[in-house]
Backbone bond lengths (Angstrom), bond angles and torsions (degrees), N, CA, C in turn:
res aa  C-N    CA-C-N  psi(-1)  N-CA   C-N-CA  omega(-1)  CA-C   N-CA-C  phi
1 X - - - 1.467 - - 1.530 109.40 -
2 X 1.359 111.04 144.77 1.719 116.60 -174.12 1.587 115.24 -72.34
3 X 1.281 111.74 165.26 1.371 80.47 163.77 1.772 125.86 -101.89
4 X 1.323 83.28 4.37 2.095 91.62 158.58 1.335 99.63 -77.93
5 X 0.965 143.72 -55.47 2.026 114.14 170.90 1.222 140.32 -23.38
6 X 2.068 81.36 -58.61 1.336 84.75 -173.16 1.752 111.42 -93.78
7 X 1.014 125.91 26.59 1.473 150.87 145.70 1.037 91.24 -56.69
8 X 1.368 104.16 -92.24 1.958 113.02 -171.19 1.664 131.26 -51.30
9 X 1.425 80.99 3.27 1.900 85.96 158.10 0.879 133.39 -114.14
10 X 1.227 101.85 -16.41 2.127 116.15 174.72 1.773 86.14 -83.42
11 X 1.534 127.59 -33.72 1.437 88.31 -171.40 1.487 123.68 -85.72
12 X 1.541 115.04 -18.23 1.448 99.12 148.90 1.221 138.95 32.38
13 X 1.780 86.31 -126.05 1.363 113.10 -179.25 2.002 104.52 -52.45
14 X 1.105 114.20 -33.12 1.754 116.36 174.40 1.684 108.91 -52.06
15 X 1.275 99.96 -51.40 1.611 112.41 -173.36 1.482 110.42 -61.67
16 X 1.294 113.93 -32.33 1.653 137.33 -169.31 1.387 104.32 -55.73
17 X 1.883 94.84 -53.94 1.251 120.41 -138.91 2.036 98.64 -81.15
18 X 1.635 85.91 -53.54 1.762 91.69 173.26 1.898 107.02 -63.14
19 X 1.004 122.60 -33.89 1.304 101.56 162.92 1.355 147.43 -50.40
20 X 1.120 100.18 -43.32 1.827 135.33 169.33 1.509 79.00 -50.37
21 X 1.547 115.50 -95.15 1.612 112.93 -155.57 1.473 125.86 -47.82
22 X 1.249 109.66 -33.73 1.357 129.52 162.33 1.874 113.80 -36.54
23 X 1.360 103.35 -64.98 1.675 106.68 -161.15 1.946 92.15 -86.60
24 X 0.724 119.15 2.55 1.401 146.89 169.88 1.024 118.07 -45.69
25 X 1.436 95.17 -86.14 1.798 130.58 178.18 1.129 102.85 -58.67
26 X 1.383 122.23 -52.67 1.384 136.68 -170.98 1.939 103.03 -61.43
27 X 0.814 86.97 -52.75 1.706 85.71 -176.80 1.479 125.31 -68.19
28 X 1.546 115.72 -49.55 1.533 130.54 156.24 1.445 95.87 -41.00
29 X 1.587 154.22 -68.87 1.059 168.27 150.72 1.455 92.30 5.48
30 X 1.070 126.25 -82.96 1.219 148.14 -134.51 1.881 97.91 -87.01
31 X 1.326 92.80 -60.33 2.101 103.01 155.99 1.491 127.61 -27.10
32 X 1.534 92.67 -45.54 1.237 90.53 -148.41 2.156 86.99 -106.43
33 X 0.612 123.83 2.24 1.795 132.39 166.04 1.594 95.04 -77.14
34 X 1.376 120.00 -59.16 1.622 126.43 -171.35 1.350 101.02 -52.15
35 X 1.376 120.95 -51.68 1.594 118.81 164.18 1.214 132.84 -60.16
36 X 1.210 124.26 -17.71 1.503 125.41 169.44 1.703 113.14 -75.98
37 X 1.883 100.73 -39.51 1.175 93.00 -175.45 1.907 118.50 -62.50
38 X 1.499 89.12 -44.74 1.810 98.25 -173.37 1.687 102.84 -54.86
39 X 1.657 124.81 -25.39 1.361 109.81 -168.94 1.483 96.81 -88.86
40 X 1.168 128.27 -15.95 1.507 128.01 -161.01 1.661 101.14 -86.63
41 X 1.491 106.24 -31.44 1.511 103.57 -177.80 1.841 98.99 -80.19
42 X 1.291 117.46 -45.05 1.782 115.09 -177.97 1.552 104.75 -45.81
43 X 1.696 110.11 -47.48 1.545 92.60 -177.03 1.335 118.97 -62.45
44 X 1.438 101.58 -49.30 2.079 100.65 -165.48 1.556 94.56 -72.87
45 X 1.281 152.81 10.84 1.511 125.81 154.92 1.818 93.84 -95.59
46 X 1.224 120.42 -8.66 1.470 109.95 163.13 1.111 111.59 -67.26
47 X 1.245 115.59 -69.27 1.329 125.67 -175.26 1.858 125.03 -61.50
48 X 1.297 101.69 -7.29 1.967 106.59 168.44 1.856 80.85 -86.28
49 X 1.098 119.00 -60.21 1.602 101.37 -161.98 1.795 135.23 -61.75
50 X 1.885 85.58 -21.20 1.538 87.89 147.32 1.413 131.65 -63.34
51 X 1.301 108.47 -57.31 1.525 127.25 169.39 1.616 122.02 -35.33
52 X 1.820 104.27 -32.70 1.404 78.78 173.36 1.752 111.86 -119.03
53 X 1.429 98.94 19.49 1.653 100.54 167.04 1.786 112.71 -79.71
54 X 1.753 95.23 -34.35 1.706 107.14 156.27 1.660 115.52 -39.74
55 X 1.108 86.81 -72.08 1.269 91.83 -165.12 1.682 121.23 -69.37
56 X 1.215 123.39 -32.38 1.918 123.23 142.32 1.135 112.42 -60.35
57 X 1.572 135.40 23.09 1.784 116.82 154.97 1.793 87.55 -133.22
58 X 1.046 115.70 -3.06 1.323 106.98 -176.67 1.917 94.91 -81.87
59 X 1.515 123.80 -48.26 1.692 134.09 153.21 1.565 106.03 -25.85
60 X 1.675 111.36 -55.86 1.298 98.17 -139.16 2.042 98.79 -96.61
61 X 1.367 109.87 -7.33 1.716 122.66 -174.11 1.602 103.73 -130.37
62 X 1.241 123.52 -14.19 1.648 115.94 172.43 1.232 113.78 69.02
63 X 1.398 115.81 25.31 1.549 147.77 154.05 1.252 140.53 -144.38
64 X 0.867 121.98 165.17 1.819 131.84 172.96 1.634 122.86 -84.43
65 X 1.795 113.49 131.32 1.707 87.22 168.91 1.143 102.79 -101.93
66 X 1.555 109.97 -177.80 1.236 133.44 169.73 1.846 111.02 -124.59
67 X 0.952 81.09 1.53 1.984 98.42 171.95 1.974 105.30 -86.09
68 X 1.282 79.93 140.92 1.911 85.39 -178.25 1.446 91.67 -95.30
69 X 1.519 113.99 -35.55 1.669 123.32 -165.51 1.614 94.46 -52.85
70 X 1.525 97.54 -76.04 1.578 119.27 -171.47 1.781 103.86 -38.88
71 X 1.152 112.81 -34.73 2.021 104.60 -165.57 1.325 78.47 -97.88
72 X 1.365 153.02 -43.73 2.077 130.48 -178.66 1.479 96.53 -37.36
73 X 1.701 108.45 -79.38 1.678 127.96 -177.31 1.963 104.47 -21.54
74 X 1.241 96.27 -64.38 1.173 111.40 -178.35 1.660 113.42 -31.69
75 X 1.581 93.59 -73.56 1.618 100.09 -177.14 1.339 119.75 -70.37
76 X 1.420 117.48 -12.71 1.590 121.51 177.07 1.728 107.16 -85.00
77 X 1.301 109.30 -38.05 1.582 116.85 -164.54 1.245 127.82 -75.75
78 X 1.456 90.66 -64.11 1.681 130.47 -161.39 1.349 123.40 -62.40
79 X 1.136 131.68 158.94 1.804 131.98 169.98 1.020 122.12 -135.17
80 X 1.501 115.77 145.12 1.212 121.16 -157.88 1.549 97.58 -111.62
81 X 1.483 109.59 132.55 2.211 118.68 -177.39 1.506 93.33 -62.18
82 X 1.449 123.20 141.30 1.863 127.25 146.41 1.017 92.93 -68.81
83 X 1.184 128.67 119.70 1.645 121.28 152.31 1.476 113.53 -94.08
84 X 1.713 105.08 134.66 2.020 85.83 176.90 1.606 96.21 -130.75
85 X 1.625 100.76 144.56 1.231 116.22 -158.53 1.343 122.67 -100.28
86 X 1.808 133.46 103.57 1.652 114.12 -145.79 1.819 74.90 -114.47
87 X 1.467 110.75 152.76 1.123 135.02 149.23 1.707 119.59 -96.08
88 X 1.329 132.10 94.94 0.785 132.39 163.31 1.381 141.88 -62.08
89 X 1.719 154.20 109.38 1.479 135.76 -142.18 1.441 97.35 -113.58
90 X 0.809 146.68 140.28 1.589 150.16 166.44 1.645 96.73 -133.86
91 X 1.726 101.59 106.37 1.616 122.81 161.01 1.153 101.96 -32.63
92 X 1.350 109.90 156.98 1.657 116.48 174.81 2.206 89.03 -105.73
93 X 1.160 100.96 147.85 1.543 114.09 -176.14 1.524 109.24 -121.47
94 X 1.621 115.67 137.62 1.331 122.44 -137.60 1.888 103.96 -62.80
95 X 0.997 103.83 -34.53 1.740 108.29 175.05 1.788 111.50 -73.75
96 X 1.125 112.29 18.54 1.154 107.72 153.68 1.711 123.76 -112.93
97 X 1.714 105.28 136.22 1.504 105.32 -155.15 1.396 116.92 -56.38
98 X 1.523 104.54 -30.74 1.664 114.11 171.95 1.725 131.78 -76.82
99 X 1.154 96.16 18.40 1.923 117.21 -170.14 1.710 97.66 -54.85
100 X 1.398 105.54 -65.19 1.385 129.47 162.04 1.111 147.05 -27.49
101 X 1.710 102.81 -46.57 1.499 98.90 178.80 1.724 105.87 -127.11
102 X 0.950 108.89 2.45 1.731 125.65 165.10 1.270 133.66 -107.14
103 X 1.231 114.23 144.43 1.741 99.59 159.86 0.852 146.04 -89.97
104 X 1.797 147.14 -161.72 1.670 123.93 -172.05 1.770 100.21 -78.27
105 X 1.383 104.18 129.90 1.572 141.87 179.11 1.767 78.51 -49.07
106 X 1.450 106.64 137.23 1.487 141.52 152.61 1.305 135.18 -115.37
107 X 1.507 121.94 108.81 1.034 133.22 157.34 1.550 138.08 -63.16
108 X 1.126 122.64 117.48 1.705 94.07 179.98 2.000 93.22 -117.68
109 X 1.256 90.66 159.95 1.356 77.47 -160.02 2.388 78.11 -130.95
110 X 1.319 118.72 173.37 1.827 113.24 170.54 1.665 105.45 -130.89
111 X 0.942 118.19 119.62 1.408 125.78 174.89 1.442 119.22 -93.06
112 X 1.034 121.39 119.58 1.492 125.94 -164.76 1.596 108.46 -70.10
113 X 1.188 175.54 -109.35 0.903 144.12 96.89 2.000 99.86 -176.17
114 X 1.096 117.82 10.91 1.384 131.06 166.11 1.220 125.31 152.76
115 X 1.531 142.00 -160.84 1.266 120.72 -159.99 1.974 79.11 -165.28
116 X 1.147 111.95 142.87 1.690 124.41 -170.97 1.721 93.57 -118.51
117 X 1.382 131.46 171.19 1.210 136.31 153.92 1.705 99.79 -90.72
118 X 1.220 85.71 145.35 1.798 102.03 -171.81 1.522 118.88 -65.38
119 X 1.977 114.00 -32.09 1.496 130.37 150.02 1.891 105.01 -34.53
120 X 1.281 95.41 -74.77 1.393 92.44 -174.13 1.434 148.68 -93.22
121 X 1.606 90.40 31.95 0.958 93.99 -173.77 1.977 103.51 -122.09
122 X 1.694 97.87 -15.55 1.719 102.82 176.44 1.425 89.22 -112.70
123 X 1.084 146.64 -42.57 1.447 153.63 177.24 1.122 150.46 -87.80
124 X 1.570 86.42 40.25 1.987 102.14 -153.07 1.406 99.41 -50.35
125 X 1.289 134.38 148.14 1.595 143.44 170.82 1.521 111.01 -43.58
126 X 1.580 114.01 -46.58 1.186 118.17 -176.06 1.541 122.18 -52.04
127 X 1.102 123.57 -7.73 1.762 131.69 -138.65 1.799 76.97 -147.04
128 X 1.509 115.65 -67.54 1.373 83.81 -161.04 1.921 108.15 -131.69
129 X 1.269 94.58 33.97 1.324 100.26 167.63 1.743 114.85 75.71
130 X 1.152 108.48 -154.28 1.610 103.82 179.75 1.637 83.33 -126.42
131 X 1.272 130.64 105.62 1.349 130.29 -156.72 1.861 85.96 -128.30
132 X 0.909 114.56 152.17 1.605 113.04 169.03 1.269 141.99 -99.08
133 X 1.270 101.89 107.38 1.536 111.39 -156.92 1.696 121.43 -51.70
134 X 1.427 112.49 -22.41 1.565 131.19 161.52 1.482 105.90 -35.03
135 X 1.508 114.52 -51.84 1.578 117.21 -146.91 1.808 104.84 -98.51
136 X 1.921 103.95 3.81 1.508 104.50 -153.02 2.115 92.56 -69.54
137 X 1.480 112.17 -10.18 1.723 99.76 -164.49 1.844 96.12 -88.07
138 X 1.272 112.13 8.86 1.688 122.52 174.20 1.266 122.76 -75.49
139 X 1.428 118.56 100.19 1.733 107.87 -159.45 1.573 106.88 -75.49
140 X 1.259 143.92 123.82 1.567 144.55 -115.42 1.832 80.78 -103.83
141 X 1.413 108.66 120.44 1.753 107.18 155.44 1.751 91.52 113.34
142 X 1.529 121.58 -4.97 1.347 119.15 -127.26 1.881 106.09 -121.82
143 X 1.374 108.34 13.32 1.589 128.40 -159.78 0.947 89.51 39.98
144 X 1.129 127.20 105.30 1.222 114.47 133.58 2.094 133.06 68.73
145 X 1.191 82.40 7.73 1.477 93.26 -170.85 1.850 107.54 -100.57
146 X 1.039 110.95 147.12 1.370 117.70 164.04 1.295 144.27 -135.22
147 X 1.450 92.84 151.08 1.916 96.97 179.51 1.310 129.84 -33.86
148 X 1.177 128.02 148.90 1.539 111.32 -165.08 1.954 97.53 -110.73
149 X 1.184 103.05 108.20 1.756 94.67 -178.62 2.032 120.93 -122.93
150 X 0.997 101.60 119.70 1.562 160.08 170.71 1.508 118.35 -49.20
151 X 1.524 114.63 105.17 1.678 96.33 -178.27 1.501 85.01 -158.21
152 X 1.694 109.88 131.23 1.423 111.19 174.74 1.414 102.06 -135.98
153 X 1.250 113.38 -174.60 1.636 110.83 -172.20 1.931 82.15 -138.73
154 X 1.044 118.46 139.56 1.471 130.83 159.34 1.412 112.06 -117.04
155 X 1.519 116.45 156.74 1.592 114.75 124.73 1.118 147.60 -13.58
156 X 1.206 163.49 55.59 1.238 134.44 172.52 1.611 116.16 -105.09
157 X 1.543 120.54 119.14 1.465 130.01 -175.40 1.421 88.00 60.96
158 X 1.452 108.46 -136.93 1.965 121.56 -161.40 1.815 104.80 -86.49
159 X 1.162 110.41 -14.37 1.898 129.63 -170.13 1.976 107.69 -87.62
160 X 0.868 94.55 122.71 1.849 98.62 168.08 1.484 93.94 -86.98
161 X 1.600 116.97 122.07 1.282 136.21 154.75 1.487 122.64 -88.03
162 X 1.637 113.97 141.67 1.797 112.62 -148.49 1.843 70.95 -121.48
163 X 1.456 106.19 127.12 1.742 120.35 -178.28 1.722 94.78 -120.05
164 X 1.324 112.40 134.31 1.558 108.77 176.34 1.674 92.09 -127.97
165 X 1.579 95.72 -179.94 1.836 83.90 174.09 1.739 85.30 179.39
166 X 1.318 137.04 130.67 1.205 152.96 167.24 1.659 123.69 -102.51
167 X 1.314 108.26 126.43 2.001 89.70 -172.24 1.275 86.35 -138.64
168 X 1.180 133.89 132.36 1.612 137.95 97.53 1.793 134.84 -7.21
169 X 1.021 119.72 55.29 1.179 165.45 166.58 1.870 102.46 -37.76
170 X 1.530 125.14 -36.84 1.298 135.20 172.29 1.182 103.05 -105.83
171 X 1.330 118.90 73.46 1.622 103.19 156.99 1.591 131.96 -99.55
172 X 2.037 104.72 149.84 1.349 91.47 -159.60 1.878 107.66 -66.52
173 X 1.062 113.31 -28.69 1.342 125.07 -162.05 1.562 100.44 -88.83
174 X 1.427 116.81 86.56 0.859 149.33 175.43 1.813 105.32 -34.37
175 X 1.402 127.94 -46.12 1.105 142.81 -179.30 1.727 103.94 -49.08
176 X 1.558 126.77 -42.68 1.189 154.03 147.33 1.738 101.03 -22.46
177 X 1.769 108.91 96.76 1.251 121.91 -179.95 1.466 113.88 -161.02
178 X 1.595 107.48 145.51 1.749 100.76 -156.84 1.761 88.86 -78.83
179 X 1.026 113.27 -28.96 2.031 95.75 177.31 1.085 119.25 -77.70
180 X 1.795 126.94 30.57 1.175 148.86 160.77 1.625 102.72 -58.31
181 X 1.294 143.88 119.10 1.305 164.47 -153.51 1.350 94.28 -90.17
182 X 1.473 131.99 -39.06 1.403 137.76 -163.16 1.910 94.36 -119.66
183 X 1.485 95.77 105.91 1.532 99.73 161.45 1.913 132.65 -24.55
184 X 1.378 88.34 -46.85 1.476 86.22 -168.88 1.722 109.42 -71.42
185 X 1.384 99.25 -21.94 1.721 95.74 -179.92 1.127 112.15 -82.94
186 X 1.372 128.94 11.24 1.506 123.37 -179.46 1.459 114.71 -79.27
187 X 1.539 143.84 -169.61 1.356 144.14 128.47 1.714 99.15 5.92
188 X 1.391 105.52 126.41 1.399 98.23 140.35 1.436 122.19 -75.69
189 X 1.656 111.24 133.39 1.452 104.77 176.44 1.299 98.65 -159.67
190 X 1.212 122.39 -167.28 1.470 158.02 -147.33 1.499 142.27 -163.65
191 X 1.631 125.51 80.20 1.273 97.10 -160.46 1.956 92.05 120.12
192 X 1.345 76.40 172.38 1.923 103.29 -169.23 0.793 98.49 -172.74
193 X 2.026 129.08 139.96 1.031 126.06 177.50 2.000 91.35 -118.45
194 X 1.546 114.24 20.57 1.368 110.53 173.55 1.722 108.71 -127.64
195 X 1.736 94.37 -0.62 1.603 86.48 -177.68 1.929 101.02 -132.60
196 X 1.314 107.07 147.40 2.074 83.67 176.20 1.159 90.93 -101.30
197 X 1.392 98.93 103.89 1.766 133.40 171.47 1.811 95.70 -132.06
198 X 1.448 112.27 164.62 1.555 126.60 -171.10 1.959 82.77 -154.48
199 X 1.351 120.75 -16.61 1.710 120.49 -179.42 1.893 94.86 -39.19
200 X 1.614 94.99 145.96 0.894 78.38 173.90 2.192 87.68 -115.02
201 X 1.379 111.15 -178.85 1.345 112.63 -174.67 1.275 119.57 -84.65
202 X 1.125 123.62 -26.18 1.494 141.98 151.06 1.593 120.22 -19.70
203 X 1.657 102.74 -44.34 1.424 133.10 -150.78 1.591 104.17 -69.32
């Protein structure tokens, strides 16, 4: 036997072998993107449904929590006012001094007009089942780990401003880092506790 044969038999199993790892890499590659996407979509419909249980107690208390207890209670308990909103017009009449250089004076006046449970009114069953609001700070796929959520009240001018902000803190896609240059690759999150934003980064 030559020794170009027997070359060509030791490379073989070599050729075999880099192939194997090759379609491998390539495939785990490819696996493991399909998994980022399915966890990336579980968080941000987590994280819109935090966002708007935030934002119906932020309506209904003129703040933000930072309690997981307080926003479960919330969405299991609580009720949210219909408010309905009338604009009233009253003509301006010629003996009045502003007839002239204004138009007819508007009132708006808010009529309270019933009160919904807060479940059914952001969480109708139909859309998202009877799901348990206890488990909503559980990042879904994630042991057991959770979102980290954020609510401060500042200054701003003569007004106290209520700042919330929710992050995803376990992400699978490792690439996912707040000194990410481009917003969207950062943390998934929601919210600012330095800007009154509710954007989420996704967006």
């Amino acid at each position: 036997m030559t020794k170009t044969k027997i070359l060509t038999l030791l490379m073989v199993p070599v050729v075999v072998y880099l192939g194997y790892t090759l379609f491998h890499s390539v495939f785990d590659t490819i696996e493991l993107s399909e998994q980022i996407k399915k966890s990336e979509a579980r968080v941000i419909k987590q994280l819109k449904m935090i966002r708007d249980a935030e934002t119906a107690y932020l309506l209904r208390y003129k703040q933000y929590t930072a309690s997981w207890d307080t926003l479960a209670m919330f969405i299991d308990s609580d009720t949210i006012y219909n408010v309905q909103k009338k604009e009233i017009i009253q003509a301006r009449t010629k003996d009045d001094p502003l007839y002239y250089t204004r138009t007819d004076s508007v009132r708006i006046e808010y009529d309270t007009i019933g009160a919904t449970q807060v479940r059914e009114s952001i969480f109708p069953v139909e859309e998202y089942g009877n799901f348990d609001a206890s488990k909503l700070r559980y990042i879904a796929g994630k042991d057991g780990k959770e979102f980290e959520l954020s609510a401060v009240e500042k200054k701003k001018g003569n007004a106290m401003v209520s700042y919330v902000e929710c992050v995803d803190k376990f992400p699978l896609d490792k690439q996912r880092k707040e000194s990410n240059a481009s917003p969207t690759r950062r943390l998934l999150k929601f919210g600012s506790t330095d800007e009154a934003t509710t954007a989420g980064n996704w967006e």
